[in-house]
C-alpha positions as CSV (number, residue, x, y, z in Angstrom):
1,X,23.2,-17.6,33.1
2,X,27.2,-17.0,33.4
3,X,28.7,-15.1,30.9
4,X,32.0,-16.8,31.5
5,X,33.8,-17.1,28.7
6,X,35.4,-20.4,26.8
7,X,37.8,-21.0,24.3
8,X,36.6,-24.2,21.3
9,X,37.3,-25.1,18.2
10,X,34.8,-25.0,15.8
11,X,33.8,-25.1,12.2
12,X,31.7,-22.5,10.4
13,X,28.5,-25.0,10.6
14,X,28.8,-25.6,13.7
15,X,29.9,-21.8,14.6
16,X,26.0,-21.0,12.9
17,X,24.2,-23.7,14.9
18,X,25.6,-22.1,18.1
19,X,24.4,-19.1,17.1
20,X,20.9,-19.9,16.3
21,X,20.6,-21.6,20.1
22,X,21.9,-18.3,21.5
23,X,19.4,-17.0,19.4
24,X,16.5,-19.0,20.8
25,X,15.6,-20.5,17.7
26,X,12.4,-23.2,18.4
27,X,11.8,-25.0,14.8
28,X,14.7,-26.0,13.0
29,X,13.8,-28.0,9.6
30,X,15.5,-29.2,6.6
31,X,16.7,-31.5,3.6
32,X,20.0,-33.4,3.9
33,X,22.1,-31.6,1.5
34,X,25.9,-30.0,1.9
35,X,27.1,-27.7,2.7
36,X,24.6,-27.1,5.5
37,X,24.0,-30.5,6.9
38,X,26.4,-30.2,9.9
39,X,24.4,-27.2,11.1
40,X,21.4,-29.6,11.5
41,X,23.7,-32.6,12.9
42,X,24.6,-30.0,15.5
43,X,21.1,-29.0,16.4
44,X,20.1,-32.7,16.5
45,X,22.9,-33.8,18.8
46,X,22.1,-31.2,20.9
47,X,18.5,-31.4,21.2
48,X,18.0,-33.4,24.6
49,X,20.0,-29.7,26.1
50,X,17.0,-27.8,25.3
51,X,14.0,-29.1,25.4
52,X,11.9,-26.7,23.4
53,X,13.4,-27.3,20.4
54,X,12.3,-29.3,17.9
55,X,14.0,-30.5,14.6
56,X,13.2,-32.5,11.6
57,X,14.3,-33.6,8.6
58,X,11.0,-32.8,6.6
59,X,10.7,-34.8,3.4
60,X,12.1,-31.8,1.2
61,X,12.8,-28.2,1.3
62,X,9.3,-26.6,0.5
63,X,7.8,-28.6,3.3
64,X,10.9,-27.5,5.8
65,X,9.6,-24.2,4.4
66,X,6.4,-24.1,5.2
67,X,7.2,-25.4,8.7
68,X,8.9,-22.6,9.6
69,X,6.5,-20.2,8.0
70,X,4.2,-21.5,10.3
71,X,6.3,-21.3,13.3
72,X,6.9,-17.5,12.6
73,X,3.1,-17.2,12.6
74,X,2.9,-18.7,16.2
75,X,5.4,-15.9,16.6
76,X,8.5,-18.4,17.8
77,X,12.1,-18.4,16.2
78,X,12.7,-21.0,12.7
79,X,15.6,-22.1,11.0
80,X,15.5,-24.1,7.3
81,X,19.2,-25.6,6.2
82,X,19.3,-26.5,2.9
83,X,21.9,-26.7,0.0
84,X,21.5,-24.5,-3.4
85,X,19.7,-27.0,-5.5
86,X,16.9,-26.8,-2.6
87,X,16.4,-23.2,-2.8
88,X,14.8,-24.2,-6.0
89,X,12.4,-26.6,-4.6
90,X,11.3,-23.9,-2.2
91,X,10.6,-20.9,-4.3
92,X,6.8,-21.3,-4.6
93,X,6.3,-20.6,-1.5
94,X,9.0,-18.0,-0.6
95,X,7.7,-15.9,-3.5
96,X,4.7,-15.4,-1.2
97,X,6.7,-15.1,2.1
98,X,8.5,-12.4,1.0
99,X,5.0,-10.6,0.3
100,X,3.3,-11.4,3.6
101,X,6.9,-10.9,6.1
102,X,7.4,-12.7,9.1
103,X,6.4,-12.5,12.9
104,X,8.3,-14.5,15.0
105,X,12.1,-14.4,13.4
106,X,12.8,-16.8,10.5
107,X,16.2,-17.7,8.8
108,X,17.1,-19.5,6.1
109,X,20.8,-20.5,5.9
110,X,21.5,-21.6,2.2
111,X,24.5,-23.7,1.6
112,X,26.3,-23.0,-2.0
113,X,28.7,-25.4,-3.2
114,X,31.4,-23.1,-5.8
115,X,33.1,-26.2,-7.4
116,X,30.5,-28.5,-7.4
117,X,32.0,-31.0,-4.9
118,X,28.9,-32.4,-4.2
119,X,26.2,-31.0,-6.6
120,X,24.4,-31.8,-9.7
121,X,25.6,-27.5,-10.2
122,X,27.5,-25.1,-9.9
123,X,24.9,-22.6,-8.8
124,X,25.3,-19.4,-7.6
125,X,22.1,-18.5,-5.9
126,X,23.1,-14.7,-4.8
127,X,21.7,-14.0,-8.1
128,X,18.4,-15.3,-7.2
129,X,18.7,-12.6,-3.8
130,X,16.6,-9.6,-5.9
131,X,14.4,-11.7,-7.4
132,X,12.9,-13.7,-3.8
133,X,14.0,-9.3,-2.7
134,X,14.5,-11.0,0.8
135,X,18.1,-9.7,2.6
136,X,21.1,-11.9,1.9
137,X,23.8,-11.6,4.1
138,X,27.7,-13.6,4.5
139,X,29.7,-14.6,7.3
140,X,33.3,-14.4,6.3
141,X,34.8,-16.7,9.3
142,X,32.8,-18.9,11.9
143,X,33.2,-16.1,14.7
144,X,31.7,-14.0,12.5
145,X,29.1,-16.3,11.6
146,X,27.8,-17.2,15.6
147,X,27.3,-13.3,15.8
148,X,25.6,-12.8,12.4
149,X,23.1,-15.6,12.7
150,X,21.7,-14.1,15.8
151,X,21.3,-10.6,14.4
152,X,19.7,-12.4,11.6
153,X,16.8,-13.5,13.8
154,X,17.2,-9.9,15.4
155,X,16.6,-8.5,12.2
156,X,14.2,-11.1,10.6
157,X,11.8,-9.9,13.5
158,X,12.6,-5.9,13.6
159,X,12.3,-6.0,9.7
160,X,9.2,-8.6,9.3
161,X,11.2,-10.2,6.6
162,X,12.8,-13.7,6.3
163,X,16.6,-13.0,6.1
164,X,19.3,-15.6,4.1
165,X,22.2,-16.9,5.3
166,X,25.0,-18.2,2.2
167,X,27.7,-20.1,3.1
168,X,30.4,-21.8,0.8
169,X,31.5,-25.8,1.9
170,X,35.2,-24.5,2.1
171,X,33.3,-21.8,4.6
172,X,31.5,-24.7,6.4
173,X,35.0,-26.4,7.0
174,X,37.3,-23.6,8.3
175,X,37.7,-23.8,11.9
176,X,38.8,-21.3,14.7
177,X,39.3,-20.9,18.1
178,X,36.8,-18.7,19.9
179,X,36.0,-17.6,22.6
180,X,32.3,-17.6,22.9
181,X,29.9,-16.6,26.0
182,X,28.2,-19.9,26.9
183,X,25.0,-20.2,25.5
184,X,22.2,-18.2,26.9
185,X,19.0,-18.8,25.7
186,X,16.1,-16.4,25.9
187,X,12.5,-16.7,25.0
188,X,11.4,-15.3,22.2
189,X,8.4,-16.5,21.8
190,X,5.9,-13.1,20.3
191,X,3.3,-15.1,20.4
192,X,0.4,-16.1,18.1
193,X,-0.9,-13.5,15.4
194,X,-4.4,-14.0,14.0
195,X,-5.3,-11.2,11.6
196,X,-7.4,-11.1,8.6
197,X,-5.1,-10.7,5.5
198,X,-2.2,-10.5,7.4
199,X,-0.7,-14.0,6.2
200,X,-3.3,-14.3,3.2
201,X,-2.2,-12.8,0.1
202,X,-4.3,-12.6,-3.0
203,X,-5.3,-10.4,-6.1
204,X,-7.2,-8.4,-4.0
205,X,-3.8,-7.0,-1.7
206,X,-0.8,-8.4,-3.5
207,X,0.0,-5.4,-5.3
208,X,-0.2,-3.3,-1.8
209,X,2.1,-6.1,0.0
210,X,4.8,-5.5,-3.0
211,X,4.6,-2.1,-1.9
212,X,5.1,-3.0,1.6
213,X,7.8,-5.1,1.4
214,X,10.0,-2.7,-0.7
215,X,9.6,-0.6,2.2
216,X,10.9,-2.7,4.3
217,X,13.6,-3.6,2.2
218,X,14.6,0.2,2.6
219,X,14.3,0.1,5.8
220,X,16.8,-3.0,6.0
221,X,19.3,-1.3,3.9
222,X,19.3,1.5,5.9
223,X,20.2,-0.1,8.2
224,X,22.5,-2.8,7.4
225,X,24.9,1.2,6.0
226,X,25.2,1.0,9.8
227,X,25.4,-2.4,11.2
228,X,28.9,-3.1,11.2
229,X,28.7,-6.1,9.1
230,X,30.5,-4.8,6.1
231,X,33.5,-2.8,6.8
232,X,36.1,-0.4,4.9
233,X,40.2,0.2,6.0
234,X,41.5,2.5,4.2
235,X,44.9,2.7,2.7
236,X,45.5,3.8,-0.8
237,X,43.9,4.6,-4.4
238,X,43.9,0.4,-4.8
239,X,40.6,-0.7,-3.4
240,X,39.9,-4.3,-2.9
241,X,36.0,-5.5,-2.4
242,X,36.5,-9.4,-0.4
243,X,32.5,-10.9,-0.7
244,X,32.0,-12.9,2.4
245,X,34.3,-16.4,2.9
246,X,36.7,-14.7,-0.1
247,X,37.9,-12.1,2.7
248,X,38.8,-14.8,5.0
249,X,41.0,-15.9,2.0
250,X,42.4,-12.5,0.7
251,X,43.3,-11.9,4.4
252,X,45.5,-14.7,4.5
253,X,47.1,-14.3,1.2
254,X,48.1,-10.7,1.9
255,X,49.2,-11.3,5.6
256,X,52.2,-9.4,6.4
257,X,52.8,-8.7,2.6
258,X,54.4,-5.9,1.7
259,X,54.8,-3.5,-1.3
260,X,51.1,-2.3,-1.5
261,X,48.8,0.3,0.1
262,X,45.5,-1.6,-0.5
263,X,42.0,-0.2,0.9
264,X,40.0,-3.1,1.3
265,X,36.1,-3.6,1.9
266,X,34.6,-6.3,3.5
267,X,30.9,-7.2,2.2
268,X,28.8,-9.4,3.9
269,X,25.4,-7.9,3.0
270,X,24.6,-9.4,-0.4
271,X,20.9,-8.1,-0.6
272,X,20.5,-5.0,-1.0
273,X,24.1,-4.0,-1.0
274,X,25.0,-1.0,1.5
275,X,25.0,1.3,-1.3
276,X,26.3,3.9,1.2
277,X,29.1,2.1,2.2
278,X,30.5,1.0,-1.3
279,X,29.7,4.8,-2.4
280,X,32.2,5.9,0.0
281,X,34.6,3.4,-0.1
282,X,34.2,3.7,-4.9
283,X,34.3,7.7,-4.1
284,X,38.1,7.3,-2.3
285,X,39.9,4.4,-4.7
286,X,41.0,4.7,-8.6
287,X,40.7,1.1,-9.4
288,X,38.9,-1.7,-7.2
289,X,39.3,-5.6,-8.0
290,X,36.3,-7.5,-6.6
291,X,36.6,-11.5,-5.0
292,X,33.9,-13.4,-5.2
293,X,32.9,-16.8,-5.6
294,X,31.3,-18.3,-8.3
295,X,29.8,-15.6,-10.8
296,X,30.4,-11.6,-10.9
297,X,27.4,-10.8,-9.3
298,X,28.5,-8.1,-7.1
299,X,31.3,-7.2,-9.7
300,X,28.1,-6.5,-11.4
301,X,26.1,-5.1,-8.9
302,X,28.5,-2.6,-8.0
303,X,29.3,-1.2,-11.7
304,X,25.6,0.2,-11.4
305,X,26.2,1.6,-8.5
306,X,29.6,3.8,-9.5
307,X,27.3,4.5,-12.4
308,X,24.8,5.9,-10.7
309,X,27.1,7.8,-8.5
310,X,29.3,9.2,-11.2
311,X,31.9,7.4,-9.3
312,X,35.6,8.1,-11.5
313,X,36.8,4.4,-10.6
314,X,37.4,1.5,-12.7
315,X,35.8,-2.1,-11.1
316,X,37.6,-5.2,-12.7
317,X,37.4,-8.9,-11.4
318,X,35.5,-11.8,-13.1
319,X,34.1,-10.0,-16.0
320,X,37.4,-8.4,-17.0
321,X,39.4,-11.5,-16.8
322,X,41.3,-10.8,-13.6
323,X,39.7,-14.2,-12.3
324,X,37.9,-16.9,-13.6
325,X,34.1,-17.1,-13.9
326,X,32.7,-20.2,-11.6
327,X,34.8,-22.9,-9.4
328,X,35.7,-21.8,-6.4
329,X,37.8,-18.7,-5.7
330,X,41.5,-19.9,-4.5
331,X,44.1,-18.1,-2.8
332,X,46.7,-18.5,-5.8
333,X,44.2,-16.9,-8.0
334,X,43.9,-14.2,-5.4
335,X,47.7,-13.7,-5.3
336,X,48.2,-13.5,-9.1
337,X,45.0,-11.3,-9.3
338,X,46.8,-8.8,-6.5
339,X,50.1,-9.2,-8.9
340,X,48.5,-7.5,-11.6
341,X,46.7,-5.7,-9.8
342,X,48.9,-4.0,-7.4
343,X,52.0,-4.5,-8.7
344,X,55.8,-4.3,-6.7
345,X,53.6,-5.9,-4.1
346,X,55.7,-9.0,-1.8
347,X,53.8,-12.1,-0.7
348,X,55.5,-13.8,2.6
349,X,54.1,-16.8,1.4
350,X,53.1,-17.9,-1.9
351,X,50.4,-19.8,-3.0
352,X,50.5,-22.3,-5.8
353,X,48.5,-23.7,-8.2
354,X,50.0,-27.4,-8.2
355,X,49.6,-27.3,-4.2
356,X,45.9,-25.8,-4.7
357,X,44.2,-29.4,-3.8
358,X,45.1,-28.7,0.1
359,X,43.1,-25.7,-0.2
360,X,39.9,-27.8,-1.5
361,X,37.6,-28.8,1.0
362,X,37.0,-32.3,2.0
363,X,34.2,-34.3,1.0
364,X,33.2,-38.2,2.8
365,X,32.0,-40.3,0.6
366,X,29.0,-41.9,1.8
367,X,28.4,-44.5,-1.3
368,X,31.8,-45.8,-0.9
369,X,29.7,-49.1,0.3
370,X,26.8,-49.0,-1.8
371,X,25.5,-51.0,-4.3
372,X,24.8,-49.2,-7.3
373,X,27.3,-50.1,-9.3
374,X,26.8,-54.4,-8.6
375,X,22.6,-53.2,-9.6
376,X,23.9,-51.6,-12.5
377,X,25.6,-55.2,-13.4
378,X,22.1,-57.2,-13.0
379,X,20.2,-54.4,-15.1
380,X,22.8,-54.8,-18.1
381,X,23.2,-58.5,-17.7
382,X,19.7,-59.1,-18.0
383,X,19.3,-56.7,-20.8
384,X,21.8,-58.1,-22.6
385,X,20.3,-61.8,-22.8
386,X,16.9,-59.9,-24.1
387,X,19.2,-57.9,-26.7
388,X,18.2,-54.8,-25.2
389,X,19.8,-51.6,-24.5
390,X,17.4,-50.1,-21.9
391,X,17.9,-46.2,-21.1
392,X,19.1,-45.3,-17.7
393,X,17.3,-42.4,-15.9
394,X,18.5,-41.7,-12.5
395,X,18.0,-38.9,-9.4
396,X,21.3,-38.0,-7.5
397,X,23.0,-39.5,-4.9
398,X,25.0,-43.3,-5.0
399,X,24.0,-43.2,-9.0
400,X,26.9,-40.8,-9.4
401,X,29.4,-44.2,-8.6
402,X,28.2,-45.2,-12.3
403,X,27.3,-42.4,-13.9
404,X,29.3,-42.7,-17.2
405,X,26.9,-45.8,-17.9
406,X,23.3,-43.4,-17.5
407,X,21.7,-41.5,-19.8
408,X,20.4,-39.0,-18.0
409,X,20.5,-37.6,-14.3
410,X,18.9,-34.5,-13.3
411,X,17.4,-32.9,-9.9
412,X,15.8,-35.2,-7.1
413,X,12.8,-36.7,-7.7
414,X,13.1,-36.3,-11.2
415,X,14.0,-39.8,-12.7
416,X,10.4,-41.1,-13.0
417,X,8.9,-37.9,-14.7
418,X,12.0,-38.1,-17.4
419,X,11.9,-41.1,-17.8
420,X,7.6,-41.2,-18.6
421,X,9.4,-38.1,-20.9
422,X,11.6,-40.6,-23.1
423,X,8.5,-43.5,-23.1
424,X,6.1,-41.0,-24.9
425,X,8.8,-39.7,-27.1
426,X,8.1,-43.7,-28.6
427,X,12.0,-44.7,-28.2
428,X,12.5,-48.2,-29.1
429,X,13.8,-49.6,-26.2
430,X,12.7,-50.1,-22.6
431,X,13.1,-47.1,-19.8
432,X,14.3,-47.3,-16.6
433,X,13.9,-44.7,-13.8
434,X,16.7,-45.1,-10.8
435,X,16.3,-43.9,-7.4
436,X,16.1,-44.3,-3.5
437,X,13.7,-44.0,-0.7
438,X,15.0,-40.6,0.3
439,X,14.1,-39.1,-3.7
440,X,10.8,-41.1,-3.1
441,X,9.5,-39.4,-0.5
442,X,11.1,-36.0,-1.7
443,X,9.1,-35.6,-5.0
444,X,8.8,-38.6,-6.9
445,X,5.6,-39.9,-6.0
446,X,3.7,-37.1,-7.8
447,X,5.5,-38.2,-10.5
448,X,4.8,-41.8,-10.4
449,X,1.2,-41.1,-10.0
450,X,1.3,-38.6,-13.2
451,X,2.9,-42.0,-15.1
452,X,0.3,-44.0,-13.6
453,X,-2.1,-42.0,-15.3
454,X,-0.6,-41.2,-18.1
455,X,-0.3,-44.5,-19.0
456,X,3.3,-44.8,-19.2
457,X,5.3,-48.0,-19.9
458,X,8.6,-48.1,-17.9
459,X,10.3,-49.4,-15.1
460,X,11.1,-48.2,-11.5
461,X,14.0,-49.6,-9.7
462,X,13.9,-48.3,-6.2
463,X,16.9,-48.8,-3.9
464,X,15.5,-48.8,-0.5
465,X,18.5,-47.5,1.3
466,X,17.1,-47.0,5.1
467,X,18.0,-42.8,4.8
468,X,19.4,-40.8,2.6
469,X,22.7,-42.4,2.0
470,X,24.6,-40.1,0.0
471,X,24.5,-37.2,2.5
472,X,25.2,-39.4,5.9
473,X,21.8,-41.9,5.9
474,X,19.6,-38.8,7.4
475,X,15.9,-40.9,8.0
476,X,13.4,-41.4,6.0
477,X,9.7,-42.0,7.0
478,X,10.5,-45.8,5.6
479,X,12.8,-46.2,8.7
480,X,10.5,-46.0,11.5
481,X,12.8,-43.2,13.4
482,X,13.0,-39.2,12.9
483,X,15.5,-36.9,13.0
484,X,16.1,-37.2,16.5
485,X,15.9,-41.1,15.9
486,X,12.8,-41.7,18.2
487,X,10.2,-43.9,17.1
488,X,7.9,-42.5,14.5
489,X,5.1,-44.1,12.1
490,X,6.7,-46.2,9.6
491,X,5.5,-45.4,5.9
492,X,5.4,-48.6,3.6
493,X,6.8,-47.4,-0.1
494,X,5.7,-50.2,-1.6
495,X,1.5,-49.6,-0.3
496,X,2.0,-46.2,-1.3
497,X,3.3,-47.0,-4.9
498,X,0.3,-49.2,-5.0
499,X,-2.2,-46.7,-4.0
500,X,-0.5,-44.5,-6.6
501,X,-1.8,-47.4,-8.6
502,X,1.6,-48.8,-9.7
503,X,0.0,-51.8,-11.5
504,X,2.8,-54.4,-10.1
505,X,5.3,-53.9,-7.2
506,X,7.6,-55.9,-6.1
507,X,9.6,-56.2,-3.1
508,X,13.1,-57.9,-2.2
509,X,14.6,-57.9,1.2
510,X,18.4,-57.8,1.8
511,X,20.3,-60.8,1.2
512,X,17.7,-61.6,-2.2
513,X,20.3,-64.0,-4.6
514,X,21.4,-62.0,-7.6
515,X,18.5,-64.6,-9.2
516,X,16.1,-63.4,-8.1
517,X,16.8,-59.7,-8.9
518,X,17.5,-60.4,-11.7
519,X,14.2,-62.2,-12.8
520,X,12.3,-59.3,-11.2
521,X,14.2,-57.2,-13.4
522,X,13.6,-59.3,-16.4
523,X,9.7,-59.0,-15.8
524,X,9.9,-55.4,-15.6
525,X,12.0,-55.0,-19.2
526,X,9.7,-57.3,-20.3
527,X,6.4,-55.7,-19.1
528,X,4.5,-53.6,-21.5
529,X,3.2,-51.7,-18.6
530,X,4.4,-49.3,-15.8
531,X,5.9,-51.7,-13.0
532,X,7.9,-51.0,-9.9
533,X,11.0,-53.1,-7.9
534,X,11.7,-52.1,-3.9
535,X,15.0,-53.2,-3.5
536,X,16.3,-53.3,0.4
537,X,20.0,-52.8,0.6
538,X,20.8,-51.0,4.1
């Protein structure tokens, strides 16, 4: 293959999904969710180029998990995209993965969302790095990124350890130009591995793989003092630590500033820190100010670590007020940090706080068109000529267009199990669970066949959107198409919410009259038994 190079404009999704074809990657699975969901767009767009990849949208994260796990067993090259709140759908099993390791390299690439643009949280999942002990790293710009996913895999292999890739939306959208080799992909496929234990933990060898894997995880470290990745210029007794994507932002506020001699670290190895690295660069500064985004977890992190060193340096950022705990980090708040920081120093530009919404990344707003809000109307219409005042339980996505009239919103899947919650608690009026085909298939039908046998008396309003609508209308296995929309087994929600035993389910095609939802509707506030509306609306 030519290694001729060529200039394009990318974005830092798009940057990653490059880099995990250089990288050979065969499985790529995950849940729609951003930031993160371009990096599977990418992969599926460019699926017919390479025909030994395969890619699916698995019906949520622990299953896009699992796939992968099982790909690194037949020794190929996985990739899982998924947002923060999805990391906490997959922990069960990743609590084991980190146990057994992997074979054939596998990377997951976690998508945080600092400002909650388009989350139910502001989560910071760095913090959850030592407790999965599985390497974190962070790309600070998209050229970075293309090179850093492929020594993921690289690593993921050498290591037998599942490496994480965080990325920030604001990260997601910054583009470059770069010039890239054109992709070459190489096999490599290791091969099957069939060995007693090897992939089977238990009581019997759990305690030994623990062992094992802190090994490893010394090993990584050791190596990650050398890899490049993070990187120290020194200038003066000021030290600056920049985490990932907030180096790409200090760089540009302090571009050709003047007035300061500033040594500044780049970290992009989030788990385990480079404690070489930051030892030296503590051991040569009097004070450091560390950028981050959301929570001071490495502000944290790397106060133990002058304390273990006996390092004479004091470490201020989040925790001492220098910049605020959560949202995301913006460059103003970098520039007035630096001001009290390191002060006499001259910004050529300055960044403002009234001007800090061009700085915010974009979001589209897929429910723009959706009916939530007109459903909404028929459920309180209806409830009003019964004299009821029903209580709204909904799952994210388009319920967020009318949220200020629900009672209670929580993670995916979740509606149906809350509301069961409310109907045991013996509240006097009737409960209503809210959700679409997408949070169906996700996790909700365990919970509908828990109410089922539980007994519970409420009401299930299913929007039957044709995808999952508020991330771009990704399939669903009610749509009769996968990821790479060729044909696939269509799975009929409403015979599945009657094998769950649902004892009445009801269905209404698009373009139903507002009549007859609404005397579906009526029947189900009515009911003193569990019953269920399919609503088609896409």
């Amino acid at each position: 293959m030519t290694n001729r190079k060529m200039e394009i404009s990318l974005n830092g999704e798009e940057a990653l999904a490059r880099g995990a074809l250089a990288a050979g990657v065969r499985i790529a699975a995950g849940y729609p969710g951003s930031p993160g969901v371009g990096v599977m767009k990418f992969l599926i767009e460019h699926a017919k180029q390479y025909p030994n990849l395969y890619v699916e949208w698995s019906l949520n994260e622990r299953i896009a998990l699992e796939n992968c796990i099982g790909a690194s067993i037949a020794g190929l090259r996985s990739l899982i995209c998924i947002k923060s709140v999805g990391m906490n759908v997959l922990l069960d099993p990743l609590m084991t993965l980190n146990l057994t390791g992997t074979h054939g390299g596998l990377v997951i690439l976690l998508g945080d969302d600092p400002g909650a643009y388009g989350s139910q949280n502001e989560q910071d999942t760095r913090l959850i790095a030592p407790l999965i002990e599985i390497p974190m790293l962070e790309p600070a710009l998209p050229g970075e990124a293309f090179e850093m996913i492929q020594d993921a895999f690289d690593l993921s292999e050498r290591h037998k350890t599942a490496v994480v890739l965080r990325i920030t939306r604001s990260f997601s959208q910054h583009i470059d130009q770069l010039n890239l080799n054109k992709i070459s992909r190489t096999d490599h496929q290791l091969g099957l591995v069939r060995q007693p234990y090897r992939f089977f933990p238990y009581p019997g060898n759990a305690v030994e793989m623990h062992r094992q894997l802190h090994l490893r995880l010394d090993m990584f470290q050791s190596e990650m003092n050398a890899a490049g990745w993070d990187q120290i210029w020194t200038s003066g007794s000021l030290g600056v630590i920049a985490v990932g994507y907030a180096f790409s932002k200090l760089m540009d506020v302090i571009n050709n500033s003047s007035g300061h001699n500033l040594s500044i670290l780049k970290l992009s190895t989030l788990f385990p820190l480079p404690t070489q690295i930051i030892s030296r660069f503590l051991n040569q500064c009097q004070s450091v100010l560390v950028l981050e985004e959301c929570d001071a977890y490495i502000e944290t992190a790397i106060k133990a670590i002058a304390f273990d060193q006996k390092a004479q340096v004091s470490i201020v950022g989040k925790n001492t007020g220098y910049l605020p705990v959560g949202d995301e980090l913006l460059r103003w708040q970098i520039q007035n940090a630096l001001e009290i920081f390191s002060p006499g120093i001259n910004f050529q530009h300055s960044y403002l706080k009234d001007n800090q919404a061009a700085e915010r990344p974009t979001k589209h707003n897929h429910c723009a068109d959706s009916p939530n809000d007109h459903i909404l109307k028929l459920i309180k219409q209806v409830a009003a000529g019964l004299g009821q005042d029903p209580i709204l339980v909904a799952d994210p996505g388009c319920w967020v267009k009318v949220a200020g009239e629900l009672d209670a919103k929580y993670a995916i899947g979740s509606a149906v199990a809350v509301a069961s919650g409310l109907d045991k608690s013996g509240v006097d009026q009737p409960v209503v669970a809210l959700f679409g085909d997408s949070a169906f298939f996700h996790s909700a039908i365990p919970a509908i066949c828990n109410a089922v046998y539980q007994q519970a008396n409420l009401f299930i309003l299913l929007l039957n959107n044709g995808g999952a609508l508020s991330t771009g209308k990704q399939p669903t296995p009610a749509c009769g198409v996968n990821a790479l929309g060729r044909p696939a087994p269509i799975l009929d929600i409403i015979e599945i919410a009657r094998v769950c035993g649902v004892p009445e389910v009801h269905h209404l095609p698009i373009g139903t009259s507002d009549d007859e939802i609404k005397a579906i509707i009526k029947m189900g506030l009515s009911d003193n038994y569990l019953s269920m509306l399919v609503l088609d609306v896409k």
